[in-house]
N, C-alpha and C positions, 0 to 999 in steps of 0.2 A: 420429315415435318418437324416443327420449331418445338421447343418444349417449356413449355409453361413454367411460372415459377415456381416452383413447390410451396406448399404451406409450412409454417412454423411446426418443427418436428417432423418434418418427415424429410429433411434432406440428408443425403450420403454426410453432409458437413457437420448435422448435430452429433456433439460430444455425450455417449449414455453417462448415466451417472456415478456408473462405476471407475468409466474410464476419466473422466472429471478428476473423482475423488483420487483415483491414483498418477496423473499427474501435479493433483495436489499435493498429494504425500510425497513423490519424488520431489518437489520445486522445496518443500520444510528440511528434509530428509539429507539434498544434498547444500543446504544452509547448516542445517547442523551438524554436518558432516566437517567443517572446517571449525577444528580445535580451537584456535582463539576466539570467533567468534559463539562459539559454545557456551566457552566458560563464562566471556561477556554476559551471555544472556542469563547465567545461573547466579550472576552480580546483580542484575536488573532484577530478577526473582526474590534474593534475596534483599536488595533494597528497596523496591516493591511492598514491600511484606512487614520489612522496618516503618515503612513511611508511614501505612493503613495503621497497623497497629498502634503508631505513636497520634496519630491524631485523635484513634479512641481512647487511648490511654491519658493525653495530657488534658482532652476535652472532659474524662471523669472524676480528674486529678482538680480539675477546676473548680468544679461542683462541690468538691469534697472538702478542700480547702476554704471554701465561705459556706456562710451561713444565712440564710433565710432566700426567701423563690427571688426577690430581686437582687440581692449581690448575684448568686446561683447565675443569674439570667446575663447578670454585666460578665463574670468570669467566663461565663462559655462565648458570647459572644466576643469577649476580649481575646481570647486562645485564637479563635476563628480570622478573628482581623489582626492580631500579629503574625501569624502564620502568610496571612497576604500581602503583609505592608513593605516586605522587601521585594517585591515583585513592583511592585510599582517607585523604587526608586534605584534598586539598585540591581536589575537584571540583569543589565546591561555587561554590568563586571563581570560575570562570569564568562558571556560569551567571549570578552577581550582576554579572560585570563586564557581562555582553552586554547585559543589564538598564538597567543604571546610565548607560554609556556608550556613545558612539557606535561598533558596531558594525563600522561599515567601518573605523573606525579601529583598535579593537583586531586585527582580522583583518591589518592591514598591521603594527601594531606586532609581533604574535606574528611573523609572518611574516618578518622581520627580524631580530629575536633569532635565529630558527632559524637563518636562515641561516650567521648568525657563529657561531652556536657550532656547527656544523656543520664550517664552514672553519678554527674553530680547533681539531679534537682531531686533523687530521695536524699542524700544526704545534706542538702542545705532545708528544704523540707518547706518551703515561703510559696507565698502567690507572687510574689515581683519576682522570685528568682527563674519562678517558672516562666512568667512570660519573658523575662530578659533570656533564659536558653531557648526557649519557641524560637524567640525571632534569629537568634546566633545559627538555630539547626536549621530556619531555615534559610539563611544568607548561604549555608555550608548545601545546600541542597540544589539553589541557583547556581552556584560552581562547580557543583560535581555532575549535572544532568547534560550542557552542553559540550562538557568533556566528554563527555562518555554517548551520544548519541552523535558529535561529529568526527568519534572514532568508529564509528561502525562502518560505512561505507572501505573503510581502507584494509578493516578486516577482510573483507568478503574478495571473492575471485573475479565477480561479475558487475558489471554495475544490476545487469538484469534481475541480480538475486538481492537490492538493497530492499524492494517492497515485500519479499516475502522477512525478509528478516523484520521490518517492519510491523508487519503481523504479529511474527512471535513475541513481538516486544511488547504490543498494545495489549494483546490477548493476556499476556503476564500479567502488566501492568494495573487491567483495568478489569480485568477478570479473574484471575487463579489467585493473584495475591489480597484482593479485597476479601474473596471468602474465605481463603487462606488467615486472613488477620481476621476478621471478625470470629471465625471457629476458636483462633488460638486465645482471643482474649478471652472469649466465654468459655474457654478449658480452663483457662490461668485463676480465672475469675473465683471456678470453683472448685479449682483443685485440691483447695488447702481442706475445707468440706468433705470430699473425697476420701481425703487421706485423715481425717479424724480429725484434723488442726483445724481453727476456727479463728482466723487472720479475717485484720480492721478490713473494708473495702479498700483503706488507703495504700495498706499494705501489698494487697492484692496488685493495685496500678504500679506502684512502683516497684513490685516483680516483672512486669509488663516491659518497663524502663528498662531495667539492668537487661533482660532477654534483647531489647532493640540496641541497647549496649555494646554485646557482644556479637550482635549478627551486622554492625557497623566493622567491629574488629574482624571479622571474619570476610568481609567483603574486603577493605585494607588489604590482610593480609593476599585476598584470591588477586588482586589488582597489582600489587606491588610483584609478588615472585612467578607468578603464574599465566600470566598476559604481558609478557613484555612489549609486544606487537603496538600496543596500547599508544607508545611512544610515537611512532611513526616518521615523521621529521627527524631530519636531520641535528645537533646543536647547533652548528656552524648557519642553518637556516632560522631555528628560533631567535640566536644572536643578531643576526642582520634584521628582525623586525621592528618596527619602531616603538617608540614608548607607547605606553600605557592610554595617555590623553590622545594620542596621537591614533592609535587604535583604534579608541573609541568613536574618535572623530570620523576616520574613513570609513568605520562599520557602519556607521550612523548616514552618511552620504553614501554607500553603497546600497543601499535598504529603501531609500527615497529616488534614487536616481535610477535604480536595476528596473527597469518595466516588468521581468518575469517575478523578484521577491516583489515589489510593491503590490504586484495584484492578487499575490498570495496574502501576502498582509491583509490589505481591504478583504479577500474573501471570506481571510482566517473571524476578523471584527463581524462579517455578518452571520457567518455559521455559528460562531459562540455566542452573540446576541441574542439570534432564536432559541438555542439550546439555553440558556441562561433564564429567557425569556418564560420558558417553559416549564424548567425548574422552579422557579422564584413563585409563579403562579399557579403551579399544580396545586396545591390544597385547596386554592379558593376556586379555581376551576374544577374539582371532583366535587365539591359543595353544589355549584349552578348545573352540576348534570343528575343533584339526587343522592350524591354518595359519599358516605363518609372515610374515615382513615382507611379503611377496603380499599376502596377506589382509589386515596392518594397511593397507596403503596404500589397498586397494576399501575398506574398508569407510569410511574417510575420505572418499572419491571420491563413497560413497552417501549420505552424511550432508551435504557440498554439495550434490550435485545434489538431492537432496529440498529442501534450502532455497532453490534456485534454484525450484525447480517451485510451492514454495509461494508465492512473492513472486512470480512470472507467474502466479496462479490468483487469487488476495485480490478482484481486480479484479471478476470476473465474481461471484463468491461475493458480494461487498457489494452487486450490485445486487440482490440478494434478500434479505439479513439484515443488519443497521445495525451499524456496526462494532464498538460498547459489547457486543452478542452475537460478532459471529465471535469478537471476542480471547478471550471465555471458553471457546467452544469451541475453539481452536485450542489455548490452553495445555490444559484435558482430555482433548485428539486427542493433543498430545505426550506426557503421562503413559500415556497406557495404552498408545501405540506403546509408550514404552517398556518398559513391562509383560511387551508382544510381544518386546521385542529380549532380555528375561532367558530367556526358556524356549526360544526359537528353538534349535532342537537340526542345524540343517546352516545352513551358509555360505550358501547360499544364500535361506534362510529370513531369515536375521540382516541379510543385503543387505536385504532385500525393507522388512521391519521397520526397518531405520534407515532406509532412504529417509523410510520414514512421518514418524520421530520430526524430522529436517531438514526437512521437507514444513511439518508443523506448526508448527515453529518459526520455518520462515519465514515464514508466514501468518498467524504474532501478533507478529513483531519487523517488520514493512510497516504492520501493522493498527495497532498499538502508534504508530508514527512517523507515519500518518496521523490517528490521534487527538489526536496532541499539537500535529500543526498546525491543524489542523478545529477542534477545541474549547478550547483553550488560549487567551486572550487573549494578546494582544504582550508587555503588559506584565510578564507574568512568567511568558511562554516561554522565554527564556533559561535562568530556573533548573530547571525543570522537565526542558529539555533536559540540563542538567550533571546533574543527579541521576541521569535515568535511564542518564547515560553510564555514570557512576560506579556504581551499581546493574552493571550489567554485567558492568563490569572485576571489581567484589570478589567477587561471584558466580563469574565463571567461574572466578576464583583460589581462591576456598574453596573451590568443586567439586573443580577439577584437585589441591588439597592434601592432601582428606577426606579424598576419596574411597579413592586408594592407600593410606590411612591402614587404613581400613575394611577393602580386601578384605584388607590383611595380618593385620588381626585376625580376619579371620571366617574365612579360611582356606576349602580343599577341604573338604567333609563327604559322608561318606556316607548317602546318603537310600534307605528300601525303600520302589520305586513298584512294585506292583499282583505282589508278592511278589518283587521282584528287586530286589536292590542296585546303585545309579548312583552313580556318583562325582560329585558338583555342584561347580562351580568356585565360589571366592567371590565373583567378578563377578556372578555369577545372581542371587545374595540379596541385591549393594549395589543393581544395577539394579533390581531388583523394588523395592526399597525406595525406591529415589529416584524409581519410576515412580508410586506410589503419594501419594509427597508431590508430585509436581509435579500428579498429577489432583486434589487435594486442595487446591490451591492452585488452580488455576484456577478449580474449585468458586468458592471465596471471593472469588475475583476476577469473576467473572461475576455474581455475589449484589452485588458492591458497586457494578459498573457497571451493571446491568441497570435498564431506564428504560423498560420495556416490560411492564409488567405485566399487560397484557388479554390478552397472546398467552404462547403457553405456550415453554417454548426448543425444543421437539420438533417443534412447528410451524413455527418458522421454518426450522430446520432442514428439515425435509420438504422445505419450500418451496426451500432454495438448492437440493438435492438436483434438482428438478426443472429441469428445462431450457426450461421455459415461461419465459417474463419476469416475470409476476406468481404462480406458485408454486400456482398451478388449476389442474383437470382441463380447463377448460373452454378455448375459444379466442378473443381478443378482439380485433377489426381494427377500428380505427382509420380514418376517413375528415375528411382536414383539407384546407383550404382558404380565402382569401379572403374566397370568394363563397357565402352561408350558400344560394342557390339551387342552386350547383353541387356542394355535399356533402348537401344533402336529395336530390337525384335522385340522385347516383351512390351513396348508402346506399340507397335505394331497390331500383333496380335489382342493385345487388351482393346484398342478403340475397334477392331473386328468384331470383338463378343460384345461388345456395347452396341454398337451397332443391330446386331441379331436380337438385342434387345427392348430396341424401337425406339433407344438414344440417337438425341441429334449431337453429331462426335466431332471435335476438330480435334485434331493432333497439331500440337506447337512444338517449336524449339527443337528441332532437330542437330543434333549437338556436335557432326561435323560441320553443317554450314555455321554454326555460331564457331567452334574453332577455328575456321578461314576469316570469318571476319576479324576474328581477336592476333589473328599471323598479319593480316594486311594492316589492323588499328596499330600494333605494335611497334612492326616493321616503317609504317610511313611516321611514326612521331620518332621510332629510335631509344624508346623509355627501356632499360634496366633494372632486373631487380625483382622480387616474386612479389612484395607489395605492391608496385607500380603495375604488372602484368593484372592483380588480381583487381586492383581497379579499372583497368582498361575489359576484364571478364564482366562486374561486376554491370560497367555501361551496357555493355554489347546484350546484354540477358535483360536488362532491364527495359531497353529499346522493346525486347522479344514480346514481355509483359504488356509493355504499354501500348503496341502496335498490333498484338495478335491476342495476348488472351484478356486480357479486360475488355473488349470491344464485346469477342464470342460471350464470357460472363454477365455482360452489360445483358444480352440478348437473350440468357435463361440454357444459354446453351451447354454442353459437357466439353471439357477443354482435357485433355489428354495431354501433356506437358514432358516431355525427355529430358530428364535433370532441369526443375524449374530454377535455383539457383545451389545449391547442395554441392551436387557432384563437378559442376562448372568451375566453382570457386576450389573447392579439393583439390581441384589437377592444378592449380597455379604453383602449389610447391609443399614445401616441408614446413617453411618459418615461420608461416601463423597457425595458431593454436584454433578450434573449434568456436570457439567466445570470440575472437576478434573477427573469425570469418562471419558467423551470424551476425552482427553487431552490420557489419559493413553490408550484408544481403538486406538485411530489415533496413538502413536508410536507402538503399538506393532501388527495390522496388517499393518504399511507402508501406511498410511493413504489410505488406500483401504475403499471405500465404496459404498453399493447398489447404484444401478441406482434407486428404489423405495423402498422405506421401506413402509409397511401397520402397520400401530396400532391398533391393536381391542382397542378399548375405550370402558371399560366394566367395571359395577358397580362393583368397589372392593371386597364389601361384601359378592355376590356372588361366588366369584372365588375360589378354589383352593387353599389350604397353599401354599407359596413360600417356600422350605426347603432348606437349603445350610446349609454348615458343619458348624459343631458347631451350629448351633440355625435356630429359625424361624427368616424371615425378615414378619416383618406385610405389606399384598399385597397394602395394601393402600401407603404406604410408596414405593413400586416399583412402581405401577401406577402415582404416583405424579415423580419421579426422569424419567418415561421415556417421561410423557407427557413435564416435562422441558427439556428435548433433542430434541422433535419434536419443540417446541415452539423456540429454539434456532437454527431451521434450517427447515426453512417451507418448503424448497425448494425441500426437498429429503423426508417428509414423508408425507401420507396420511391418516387422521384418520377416524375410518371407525366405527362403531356402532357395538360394539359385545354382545349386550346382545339380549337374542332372541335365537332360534331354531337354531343349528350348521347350515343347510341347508340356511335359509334365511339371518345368517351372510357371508356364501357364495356369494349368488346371492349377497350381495352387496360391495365385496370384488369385483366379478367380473363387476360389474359394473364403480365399479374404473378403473380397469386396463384396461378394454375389448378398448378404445381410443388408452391406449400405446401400446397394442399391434395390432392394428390393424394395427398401423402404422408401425410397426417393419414387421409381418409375410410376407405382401407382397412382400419386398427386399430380403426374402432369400428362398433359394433353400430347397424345401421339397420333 
């Protein structure tokens, strides 16, 4: 009898949280596992930590410098808007420089600049000279950020590992280095107290200074001798790029014309809109719910930690929906959170609702920064990067500007809801309205990236929604191995004990009849070559997918699978590496993959020739290419002991599985 679909948590496919957690650790684990991009990320740390610090340091240094609460008030707000005002004219340069030149060099040249103009505003000691180095350090900050975030992807092995490095970098960025600097300034602050010495406040910030000084020199030095990598390009290729104006020009028309960047752009302006939006008005909006600097301050707290939760969830979300999707949804998710955050009528609701609108916006500014490394060429990554930095910047500054603009004109109004007069703040009608233009923007942004047009957006969604791996009702296990005799008998025997079960069982993919078909597709084209072979594997198994087991999954049913694509592609040869194989099984079944894969881990020696057209592959040589597929994704396989009596590699096949499905059989109807 047919089997029902199981409810939420209770199928063989959900991931526990342990095992979650340590395919999370392994995906960070094996990104920092590769030494240049390490050291990169201990730069990003350290300049991280430079940046937070010097905005508290030059914004106290303002204050301290004038006198009385209205200069006080034009100085800090003047640190604040020279720190923005090269963002909106001259972002641009930097992404053309990272373009143009070589990389690791401008990261060491900017990084030097900073330094000295950092060391020199205690010793000139003025308020003009502080804001003339603000704006120098940050011109030097807009050149050094697009060099160094569109060197990251070329550091890495994988494209697959750019979004986890991603992660480490925001997490740095926006989390360890902010409390990171705020701790060190209120150390620095009172340290001299501490130690008996009783130094000016001024004194104090421009300790601050010389420390961000030298952790600029410090970063210089890790970039210049210690990341060579950083370079990447050829000279002979940066030579042949064209000028400067020229650059800019094509960046400029690549960015307008690219349909996948432009609707990253438009997404990027509506997500920082809301976020902006929300910022700008948080004080006056914790005022209309009752609550004073308490409340401003949680509700800040709620709007990181949702962006924190969004950027650790992106992860598992993208293994079910392709990025050019999440980002649409994720700016849409943001707009109508914040829809939710205007009507929220108690604190506690309005918490609830900004988490959401943070959540989202983390989950399209990770997606966003994953797209631009994945799909963006080298070549003119750099500009791409400086745009959308810039994008940002003038965004959240037009928000934070409007916005206050707005509710002082719209004022309190009184509204009759369901015969009774409410007093509505103005915040309610800017947010509603800015929630509206940000869903209306991701609309358009999702319309301009979307490359998916046989499947509906509702579907995929469905799909991430589910906690199954491939986004079916049904359950799909996986059986890989070497030895094409030792996965036809342990698929055998496993859909038997499924069966005695009360599962409704199909067995797919029988993995001699797919080798005859991949001797006949070969043999009648005549193609050459382990690439070519592993393409023509790659079709024939994907047919198997779309013809047998998506149908049985569509229908709730258990799908038993003999090398679903793993072991198929293994036997094509020696030349491609684990990464290029995955890479080529995920597009060509639609990144469909088992809820469980089993690996018999069996002494090669023993086993079976592997034979595929045109030649032997040596089993040693598949057994090593599938064990680095499971090693690269702990989360979906199980290795299981296959040497020994067929019978007793059973019993421990089944002793793997006999948990997942225990949990699954009871939810469905037999």
């Amino acid at each position: 009898m047919p089997i029902a679909e199981p409810t939420v948590g209770g199928s063989p496919a959900d991931v526990t949280d342990a095992e979650a957690s340590a395919s999370a650790t392994h995906r960070i684990r094996n990104v920092l596992a590769i030494r240049p991009f390490r050291r990169l990320w201990a730069v990003t740390a350290v300049a991280s930590f430079g940046d937070w610090l010097s905005l508290l340091a030059l914004t106290a240094l303002a204050t301290q410098l004038t006198s009385g609460y209205q200069a006080q008030s034009f100085a800090l707000g003047g640190v604040v808007a020279t720190k923005l005002l090269p963002a909106l004219f001259m972002a641009p340069l930097g992404g053309v420089l990272a373009d143009k030149f070589d990389r690791r060099t401008v990261m060491v040249t900017c990084d030097v600049l900073k330094a000295l103009l950092f060391l020199s505003i205690p010793l000139v000691g003025s308020l003009w000279w502080l804001f003339a180095a603000t704006f120098l350090i940050e011109l030097c900050a807009l050149c050094w950020i697009p060099a160094k975030d569109s060197s990251v992807p070329n550091l890495l092995k994988r494209s697959d590992q750019i979004e986890t490095a991603n992660q480490l970098s925001l997490v740095m960025t926006y989390g360890v280095a902010v409390i990171s600097a705020a701790g060190a300034f209120a150390l620095i602050s009172k340290l001299g107290n501490i130690a008996g010495w009783h130094p000016s406040p001024t004194t104090t910030v421009y300790l601050a200074l010389v420390v961000n000084g030298l952790a600029a020199l410090l970063t210089a030095f890790t970039v210049a001798f210690r990341i060579p990598e950083i370079s990447g390009r050829s000279a002979e290729r940066r030579e042949a790029a064209p000028g400067l104006l020229a650059m800019l020009r094509d960046g400029a028309q690549f960015v307008s014309t690219t349909p996948l960047v432009r609707g990253l752009v438009v997404g990027i302006i509506g997500a920082f809109a809301a976020g902006g939006a929300v910022i700008a008005s948080a004080r006056l909006y914790a005022a209309s719910l009752g609550g004073g600097d308490a409340a401003y301050s949680v509700l800040f707290i709620a709007l990181f930690s949702g962006l924190a939760l969004g950027m650790a969830t992106v992860p598992r979300m993208a293994r079910r929906m392709p990025h050019n999707r999440l980002f649409g949804v994720a700016i849409v998710g943001a707009g109508t959170s914040l829809l939710a955050v205007a009507i929220a009528w108690h604190l506690y609701l309005a918490l609830a609702t900004v988490v959401l609108v943070g959540f989202f916006a983390g989950s399209a500014l990770l997606t966003g920064l994953t797209i631009i490394g994945a799909q963006v060429e080298d070549a003119v990554r750099g500009r791409v990067v400086a745009f959308v930095q810039s994008i940002v910047r003038v965004d959240l500054l037009a928000s934070m500007s409007v916005v206050p603009l707005l509710v002082g004109l719209v004022q309190s109004r009184t509204l009759t809801l369901f015969g009774q007069p409410a007093q509505v703040d103005g915040t309610r009608f800017v947010l509603f309205g800015a929630g509206i233009v940000a869903a209306a923007v991701g609309v358009l942004a999702y319309r301009q990236m979307d490359d998916r047009r046989d499947r509906t957006i509702l579907a995929d969604v469905k799909r991430a929604l589910r906690r199954s791996r491939h986004g079916e009702p049904g359950l799909l296990v996986a059986v890989e191995g070497a030895s094409r005799t030792d996965t036809d008998v342990q698929s055998d025997l496993l859909v038997a004990w499924l069966r005695e079960q009360g599962a409704d069982v199909v067995l797919a993919g029988r993995s001699a009849t797919d080798a005859a078909r991949v001797s006949a597709a070969v043999g009648a084209s005549g193609v050459e070559g382990q690439r070519a072979r592993a393409l023509v594997a790659a079709a024939v198994r994907a047919d198997v997918l779309a013809g047998e087991v998506l149908p049985a999954l569509r229908a709730g049913r258990v799908v038993v699978i003999e090398g679903c694509l793993d072991s198929p592609l293994a036997r094509v040869g020696d030349e491609l590496d684990a990464a290029d194989l995955q890479r080529l099984g995920a597009w060509a079944t639609g990144s469909l993959r088992p809820d469980v894969t089993v690996l018999l881990d069996r002494d090669p020696s023993v086993h079976d020739a592997a034979p595929v057209t045109g030649g032997i592959v040596d089993t040693w040589q598949v057994q090593r290419t599938l064990t680095e597929m499971a090693a690269a994704d702990p989360g979906r396989y199980v290795r299981v002991d296959g040497d020994g009596d067929p019978e007793v590699v059973s019993a421990r096949v089944r002793e793997v599985l006999a948990p997942l499905v225990a949990r699954a059989l009871p939810t469905r109807t037999v």
